[in-house]
C-alpha positions as CSV (number, residue, x, y, z in Angstrom):
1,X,0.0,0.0,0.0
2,X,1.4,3.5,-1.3
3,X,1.1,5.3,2.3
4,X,3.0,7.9,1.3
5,X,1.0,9.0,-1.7
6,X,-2.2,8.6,0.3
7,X,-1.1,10.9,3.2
8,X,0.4,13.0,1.3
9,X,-2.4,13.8,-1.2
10,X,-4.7,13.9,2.3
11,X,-2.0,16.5,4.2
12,X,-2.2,18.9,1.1
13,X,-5.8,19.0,1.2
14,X,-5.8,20.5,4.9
15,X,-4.7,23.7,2.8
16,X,-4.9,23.8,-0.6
17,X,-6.8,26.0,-3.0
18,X,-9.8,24.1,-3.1
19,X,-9.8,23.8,0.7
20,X,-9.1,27.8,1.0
21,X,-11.6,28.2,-1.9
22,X,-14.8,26.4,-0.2
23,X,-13.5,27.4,3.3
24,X,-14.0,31.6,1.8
25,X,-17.2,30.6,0.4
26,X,-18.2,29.2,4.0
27,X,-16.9,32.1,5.6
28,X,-19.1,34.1,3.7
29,X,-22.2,31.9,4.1
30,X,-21.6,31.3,7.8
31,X,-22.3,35.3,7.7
32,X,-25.5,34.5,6.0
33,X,-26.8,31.2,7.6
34,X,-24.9,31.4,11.7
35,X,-24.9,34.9,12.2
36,X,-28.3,36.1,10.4
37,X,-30.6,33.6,9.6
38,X,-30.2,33.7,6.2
39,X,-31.3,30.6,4.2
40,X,-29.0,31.2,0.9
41,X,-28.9,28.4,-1.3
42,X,-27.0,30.2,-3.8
43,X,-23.8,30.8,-2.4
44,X,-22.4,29.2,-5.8
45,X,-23.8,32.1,-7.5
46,X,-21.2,35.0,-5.9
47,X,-18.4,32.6,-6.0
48,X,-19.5,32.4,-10.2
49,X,-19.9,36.2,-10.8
50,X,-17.0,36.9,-9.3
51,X,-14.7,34.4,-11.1
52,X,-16.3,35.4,-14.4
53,X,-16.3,38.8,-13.7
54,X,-12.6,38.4,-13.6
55,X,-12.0,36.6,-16.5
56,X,-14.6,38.1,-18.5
57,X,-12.8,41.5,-17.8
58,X,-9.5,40.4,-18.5
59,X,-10.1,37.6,-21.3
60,X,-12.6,38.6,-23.3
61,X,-12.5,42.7,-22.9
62,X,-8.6,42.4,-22.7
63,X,-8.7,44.8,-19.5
64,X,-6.3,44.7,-16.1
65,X,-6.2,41.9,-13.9
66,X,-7.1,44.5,-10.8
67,X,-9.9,46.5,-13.2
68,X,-11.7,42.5,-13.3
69,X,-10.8,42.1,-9.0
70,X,-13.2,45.3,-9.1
71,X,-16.0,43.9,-11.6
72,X,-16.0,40.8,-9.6
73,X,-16.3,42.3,-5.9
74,X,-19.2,44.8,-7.3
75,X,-20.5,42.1,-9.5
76,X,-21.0,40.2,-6.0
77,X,-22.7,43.2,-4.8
78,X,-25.1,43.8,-7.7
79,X,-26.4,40.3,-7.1
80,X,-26.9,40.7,-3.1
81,X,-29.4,44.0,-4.2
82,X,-30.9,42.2,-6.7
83,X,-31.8,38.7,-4.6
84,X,-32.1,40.4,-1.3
85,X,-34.7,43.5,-2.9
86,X,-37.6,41.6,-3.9
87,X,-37.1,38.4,-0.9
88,X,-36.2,39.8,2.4
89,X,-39.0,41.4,3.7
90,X,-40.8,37.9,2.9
91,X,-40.3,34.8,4.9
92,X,-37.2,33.1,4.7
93,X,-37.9,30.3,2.9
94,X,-38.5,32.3,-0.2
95,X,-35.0,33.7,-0.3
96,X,-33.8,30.3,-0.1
97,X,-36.3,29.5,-2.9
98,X,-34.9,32.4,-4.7
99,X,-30.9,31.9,-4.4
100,X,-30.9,28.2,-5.5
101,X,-33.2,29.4,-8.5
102,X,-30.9,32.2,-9.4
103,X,-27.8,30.1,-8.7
104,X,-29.2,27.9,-11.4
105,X,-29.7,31.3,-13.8
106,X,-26.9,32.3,-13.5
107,X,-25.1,29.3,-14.7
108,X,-27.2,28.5,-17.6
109,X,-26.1,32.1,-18.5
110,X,-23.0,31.4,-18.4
111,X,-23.3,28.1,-20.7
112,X,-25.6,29.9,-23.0
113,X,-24.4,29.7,-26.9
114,X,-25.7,33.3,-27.6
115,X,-23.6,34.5,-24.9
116,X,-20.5,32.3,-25.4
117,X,-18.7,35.2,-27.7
118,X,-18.0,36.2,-24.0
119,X,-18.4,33.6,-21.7
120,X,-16.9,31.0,-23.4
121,X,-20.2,28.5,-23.2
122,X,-19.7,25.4,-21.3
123,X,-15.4,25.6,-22.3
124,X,-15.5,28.4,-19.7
125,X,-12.5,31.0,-20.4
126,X,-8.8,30.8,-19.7
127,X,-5.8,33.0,-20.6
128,X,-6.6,35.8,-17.4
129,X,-4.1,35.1,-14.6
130,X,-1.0,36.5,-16.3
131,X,-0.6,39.0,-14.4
132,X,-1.7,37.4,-11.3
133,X,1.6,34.9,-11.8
134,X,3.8,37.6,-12.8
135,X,3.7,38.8,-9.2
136,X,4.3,34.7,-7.2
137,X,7.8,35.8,-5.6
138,X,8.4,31.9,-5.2
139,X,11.2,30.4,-8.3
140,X,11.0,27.0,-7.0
141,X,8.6,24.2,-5.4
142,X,8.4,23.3,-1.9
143,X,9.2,20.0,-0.8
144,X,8.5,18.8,3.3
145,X,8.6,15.3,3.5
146,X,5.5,13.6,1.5
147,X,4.3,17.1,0.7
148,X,5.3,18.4,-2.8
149,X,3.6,22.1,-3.8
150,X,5.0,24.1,-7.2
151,X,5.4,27.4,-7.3
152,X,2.6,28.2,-8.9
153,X,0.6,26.6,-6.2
154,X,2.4,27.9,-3.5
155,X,1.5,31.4,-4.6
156,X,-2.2,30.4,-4.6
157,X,-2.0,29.1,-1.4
158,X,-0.4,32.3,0.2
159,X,-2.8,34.6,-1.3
160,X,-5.5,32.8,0.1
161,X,-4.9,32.2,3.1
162,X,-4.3,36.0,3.5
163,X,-7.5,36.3,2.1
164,X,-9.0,33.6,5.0
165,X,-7.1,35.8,7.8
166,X,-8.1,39.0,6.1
167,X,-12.1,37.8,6.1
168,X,-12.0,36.0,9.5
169,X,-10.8,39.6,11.0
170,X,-13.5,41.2,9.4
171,X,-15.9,38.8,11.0
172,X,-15.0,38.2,14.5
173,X,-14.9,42.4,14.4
174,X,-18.2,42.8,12.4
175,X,-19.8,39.9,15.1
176,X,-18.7,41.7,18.2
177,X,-19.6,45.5,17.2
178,X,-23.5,46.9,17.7
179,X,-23.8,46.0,14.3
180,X,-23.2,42.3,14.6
181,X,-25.4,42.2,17.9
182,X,-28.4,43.3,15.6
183,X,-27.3,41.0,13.0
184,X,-27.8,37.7,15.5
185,X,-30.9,39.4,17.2
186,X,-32.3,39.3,14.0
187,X,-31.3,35.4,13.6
188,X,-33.1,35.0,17.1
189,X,-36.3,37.0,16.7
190,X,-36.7,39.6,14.0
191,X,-39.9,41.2,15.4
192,X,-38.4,41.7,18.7
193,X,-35.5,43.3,16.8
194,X,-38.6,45.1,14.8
195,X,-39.8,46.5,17.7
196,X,-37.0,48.3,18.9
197,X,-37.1,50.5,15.9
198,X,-34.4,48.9,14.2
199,X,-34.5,48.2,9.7
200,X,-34.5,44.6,9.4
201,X,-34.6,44.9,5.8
202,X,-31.5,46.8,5.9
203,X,-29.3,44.9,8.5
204,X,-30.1,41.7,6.3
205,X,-29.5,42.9,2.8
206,X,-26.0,44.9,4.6
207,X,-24.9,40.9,6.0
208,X,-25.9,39.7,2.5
209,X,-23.7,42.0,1.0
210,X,-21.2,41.4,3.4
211,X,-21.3,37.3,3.1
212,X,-21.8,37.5,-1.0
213,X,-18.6,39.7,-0.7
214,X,-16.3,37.4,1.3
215,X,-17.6,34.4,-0.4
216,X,-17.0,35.5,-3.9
217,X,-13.2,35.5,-3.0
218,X,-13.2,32.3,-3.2
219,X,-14.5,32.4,-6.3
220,X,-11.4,34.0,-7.5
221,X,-9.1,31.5,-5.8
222,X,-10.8,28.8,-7.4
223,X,-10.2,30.6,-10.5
224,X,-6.8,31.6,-10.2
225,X,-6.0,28.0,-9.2
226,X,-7.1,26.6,-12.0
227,X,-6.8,29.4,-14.3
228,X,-9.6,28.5,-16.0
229,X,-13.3,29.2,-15.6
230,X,-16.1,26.5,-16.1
231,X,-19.6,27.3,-15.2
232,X,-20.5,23.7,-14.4
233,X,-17.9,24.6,-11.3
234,X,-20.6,26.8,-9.7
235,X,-23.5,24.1,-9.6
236,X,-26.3,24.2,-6.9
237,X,-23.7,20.9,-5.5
238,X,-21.2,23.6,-4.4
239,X,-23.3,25.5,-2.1
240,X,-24.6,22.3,-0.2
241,X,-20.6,21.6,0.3
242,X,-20.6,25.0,1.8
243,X,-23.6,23.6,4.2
244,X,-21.9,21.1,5.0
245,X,-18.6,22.7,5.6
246,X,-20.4,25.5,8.3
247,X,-22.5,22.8,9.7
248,X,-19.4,20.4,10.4
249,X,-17.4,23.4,11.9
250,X,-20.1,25.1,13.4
251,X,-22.5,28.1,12.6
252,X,-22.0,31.4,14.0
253,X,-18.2,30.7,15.1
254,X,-15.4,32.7,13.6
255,X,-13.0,29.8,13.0
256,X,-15.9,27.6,12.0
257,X,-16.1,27.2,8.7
258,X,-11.9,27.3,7.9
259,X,-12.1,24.2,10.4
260,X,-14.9,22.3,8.0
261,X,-13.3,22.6,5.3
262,X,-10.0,21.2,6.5
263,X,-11.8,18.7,7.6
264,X,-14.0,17.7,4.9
265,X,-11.8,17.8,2.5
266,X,-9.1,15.7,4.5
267,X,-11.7,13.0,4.9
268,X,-13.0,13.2,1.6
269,X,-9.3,12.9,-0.1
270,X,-8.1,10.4,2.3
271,X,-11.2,8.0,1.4
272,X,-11.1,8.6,-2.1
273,X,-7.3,7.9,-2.1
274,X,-7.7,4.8,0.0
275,X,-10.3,2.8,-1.4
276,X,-9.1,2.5,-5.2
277,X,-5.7,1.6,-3.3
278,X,-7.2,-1.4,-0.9
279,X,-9.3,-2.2,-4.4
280,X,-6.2,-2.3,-6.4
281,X,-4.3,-4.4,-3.6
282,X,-7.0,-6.8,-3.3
283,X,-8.2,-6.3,0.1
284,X,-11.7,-5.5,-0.8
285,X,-13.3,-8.0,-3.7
286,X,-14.1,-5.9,-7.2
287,X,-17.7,-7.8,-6.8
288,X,-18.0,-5.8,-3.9
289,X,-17.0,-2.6,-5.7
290,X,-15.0,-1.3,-8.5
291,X,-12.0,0.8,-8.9
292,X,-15.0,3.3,-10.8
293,X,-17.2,3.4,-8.2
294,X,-14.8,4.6,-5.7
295,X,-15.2,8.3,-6.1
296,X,-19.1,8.2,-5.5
297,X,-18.9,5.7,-2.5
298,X,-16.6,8.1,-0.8
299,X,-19.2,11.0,-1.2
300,X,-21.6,8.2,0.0
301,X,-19.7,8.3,3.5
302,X,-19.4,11.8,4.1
303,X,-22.9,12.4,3.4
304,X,-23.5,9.6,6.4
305,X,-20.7,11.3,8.5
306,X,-23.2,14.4,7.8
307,X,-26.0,12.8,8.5
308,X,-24.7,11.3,11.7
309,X,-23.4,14.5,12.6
310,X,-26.6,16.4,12.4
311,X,-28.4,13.5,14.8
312,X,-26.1,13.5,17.7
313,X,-23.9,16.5,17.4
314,X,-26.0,19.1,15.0
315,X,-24.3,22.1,16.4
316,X,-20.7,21.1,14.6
317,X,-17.6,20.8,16.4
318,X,-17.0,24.3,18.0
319,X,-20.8,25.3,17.6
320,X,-23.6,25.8,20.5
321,X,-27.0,24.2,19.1
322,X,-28.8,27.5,19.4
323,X,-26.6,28.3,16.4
324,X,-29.3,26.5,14.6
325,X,-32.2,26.7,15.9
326,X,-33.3,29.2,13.5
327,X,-36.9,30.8,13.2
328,X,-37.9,29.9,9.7
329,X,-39.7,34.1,9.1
């Protein structure tokens, strides 16, 4: 058995740019779901606009890589106003009803023929992080022991996770200022809050803002990463990884969702690197399953680690279970 390999591959994911990717786009949804209330099942949507707002800008209008940072961030905005306008004075479930509709919009758009001259269709775009890798300051990879990162990924990796201390400062500040204690009274009992004289409205369309915001830098990382952009990346799939991911590390905690996503995607690598390995070895019979079939059986048992974990520990790891105990208005 290839230990190494399989450790290895299972160590990298603990921070790699799709862990600091989906770990962003928690961070932002935590804002949404722990803190507010927020039932957004579109998160996949600001993490989309904001990568194709970047290579749109820089691809297919040939403008600078910072000009398409800007497109992307406002682009995240623009889609807060325009979900949270017509759905958050209703009940909750209609913005969740909304966001995984729109999610779905949004990248249909994106694969649209008519639109492809600048979307690239369902080929996505490539050819916009030039100028991103012009900057990486690393010439050579990094080797430590079974770990082995390029240079390319290294940069990635630092970027992001200044991006992950950057947005978990903005939290823990936002969470702990007048603004934030409206923000969670809201989550507890929005009439109360009402009552007071305070704009619901308002507070939730400023923490959807906020949350869209943080989350679409993850958009970018998985972007840059790959440098490439695919709108079959931003599928309705995504955001219930991001559920997941807060849910694991627990709603309405700072460190939360950085701490699901190492998590998940340590299990999720290690199974999926162990089982065609113990298949290929022959300690578990191909009648019992196939090299093939490993990938799906390995989402198979996170979803019942998930499932388990909602019946006896729902709160997460580091959560309280009045996290999520939400209202439902």
């Amino acid at each position: 058995m290839p230990w190494d390999i399989i450790f290895g591959v299972s160590l990298e994911s603990l921070f790699n740019a799709s862990m600091i990717a989906y770990a962003l786009a928690a961070i932002g949804l935590n804002v949404h779901f722990g803190y507010t209330g927020l039932l957004n099942f579109g998160q996949s949507a600001f993490l989309g606009v904001a990568a194709y707002g970047l290579a749109m800008t820089v691809s297919t209008f040939g403008l600078p890589f910072w000009v398409g940072i800007g497109v992307g961030l406002a682009g995240a905005v623009v889609l807060a106003l325009l979900l949270g306008i017509p759905t958050l004075r209703l009940r909750a479930d209609y913005l969740a009803i909304v966001t995984i509709a729109a999610s779905e919009i949004i990248r249909l758009l994106y694969r649209s023929v008519t639109l492809s001259d600048w979307t690239g269709g369902s080929d996505g775009l490539q050819s916009f992080s030039d100028d991103f890798f012009a900057l990486n300051p690393y010439s050579s990879p990094l080797e430590v022991g079974i770990i082995s990162l390029d240079a390319r990924e290294l940069w990635v990796i630092t970027v992001g996770w200044i991006l992950i201390a950057i947005s978990l400062l903005i939290v823990f500040l936002a969470m702990r200022s007048p603004w934030g204690r409206v923000i969670k009274a809201i989550r507890e009992d929005e009439d109360a809050v009402r009552s007071l004289g305070k704009n619901v409205v308002s507070y939730k369309m400023q923490s959807l803002i906020l949350g869209g915001v943080l989350g679409s830098l993850g958009g970018f990382i998985l972007a840059l990463s790959k440098a490439a952009v695919q709108p079959d990346t931003f599928g309705t799939e995504f955001t219930f990884y991001m559920y997941t991911i807060v849910i694991l590390g627990g709603a309405a905690r700072v460190f939360g969702p950085v701490v699901g996503s190492m998590i998940f995607w340590f299990l999720l690598a290690f199974i999926n690197s162990l089982l065609p390995e113990l298949i290929k070895h022959g300690y578990m019979p191909e009648w019992l399953m196939k090299t093939s079939q490993a990938g799906p059986f390995g989402y198979i048992l996170v979803g019942l680690g998930l499932v388990l974990l909602l019946i006896f520990r729902p709160q997460g790891i580091f959560g309280d279970k009045k996290e999520v105990m939400l209202d439902g208005r």
